[in-house]
N, C-alpha and C positions, 0 to 999 in steps of 0.2 A: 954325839950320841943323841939317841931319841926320849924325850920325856913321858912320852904317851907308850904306851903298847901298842904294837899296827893292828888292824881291825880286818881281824881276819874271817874266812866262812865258820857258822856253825854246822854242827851235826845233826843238831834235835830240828831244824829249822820246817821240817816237811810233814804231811797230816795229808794222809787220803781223805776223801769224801766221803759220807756217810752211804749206807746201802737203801735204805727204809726199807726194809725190810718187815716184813709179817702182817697182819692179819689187816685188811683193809676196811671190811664188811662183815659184821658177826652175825652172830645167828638172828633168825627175824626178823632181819633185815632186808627191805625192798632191792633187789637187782634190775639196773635195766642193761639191755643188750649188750655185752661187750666191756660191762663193769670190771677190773679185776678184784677179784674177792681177797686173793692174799697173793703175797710174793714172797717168794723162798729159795733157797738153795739146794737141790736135790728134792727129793720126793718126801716128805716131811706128810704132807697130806697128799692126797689122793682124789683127781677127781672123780665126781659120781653122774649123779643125773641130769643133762641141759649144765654141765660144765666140762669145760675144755683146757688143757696144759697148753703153754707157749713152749716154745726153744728154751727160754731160761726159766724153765719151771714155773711162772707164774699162769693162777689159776684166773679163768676170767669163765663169765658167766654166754651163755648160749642164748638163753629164752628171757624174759621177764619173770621174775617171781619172786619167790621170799628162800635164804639160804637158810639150810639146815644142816647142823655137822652131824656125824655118826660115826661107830665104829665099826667095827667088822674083822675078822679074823682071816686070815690072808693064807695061802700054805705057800711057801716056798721051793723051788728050784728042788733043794735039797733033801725035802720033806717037811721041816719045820716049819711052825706055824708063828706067824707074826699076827698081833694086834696092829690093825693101820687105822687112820682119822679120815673119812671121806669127805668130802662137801658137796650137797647137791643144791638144786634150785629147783626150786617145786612150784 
């Protein structure tokens, strides 16, 4: 018989990678060409002026300038009006 216990796989042994997810570049903040300002997952913010969305939602800058967030009131599909976060570059 065996004096050890066999050494067998764990379960817990696996960890996905982080996302980094969110805000890259805040407000007042200098942009240059091509910057991305934040990363996210669905439409969370909204681009606005001299910004631009990727394929995976992230917002990256157009022009050179300084970002500024805002809000704005959005109406929907349905009728209902949603409060949305926009980002521009000014």
């Amino acid at each position: 018989m065996a004096t050890t216990k066999s050494a067998g796989t764990t379960k817990t042994g696996r960890d996905s990678r982080p996302k980094y997810l969110g805000v890259k570049l805040f407000s007042g903040e200098k942009a240059k060409v091509g910057n991305i300002i934040l990363r996210q997952r669905g439409t969370k913010f909204f681009p606005g002026k001299n910004v631009s969305k990727g394929k995976d939602d992230t917002l990256y800058a157009l022009k050179e300038g300084i970002i500024k967030f805002s809000t704005k009131r959005k109406k929907r599909f349905d009728g209902k009006q949603r409060t949305v976060k926009i980002v521009n570059v000014e």
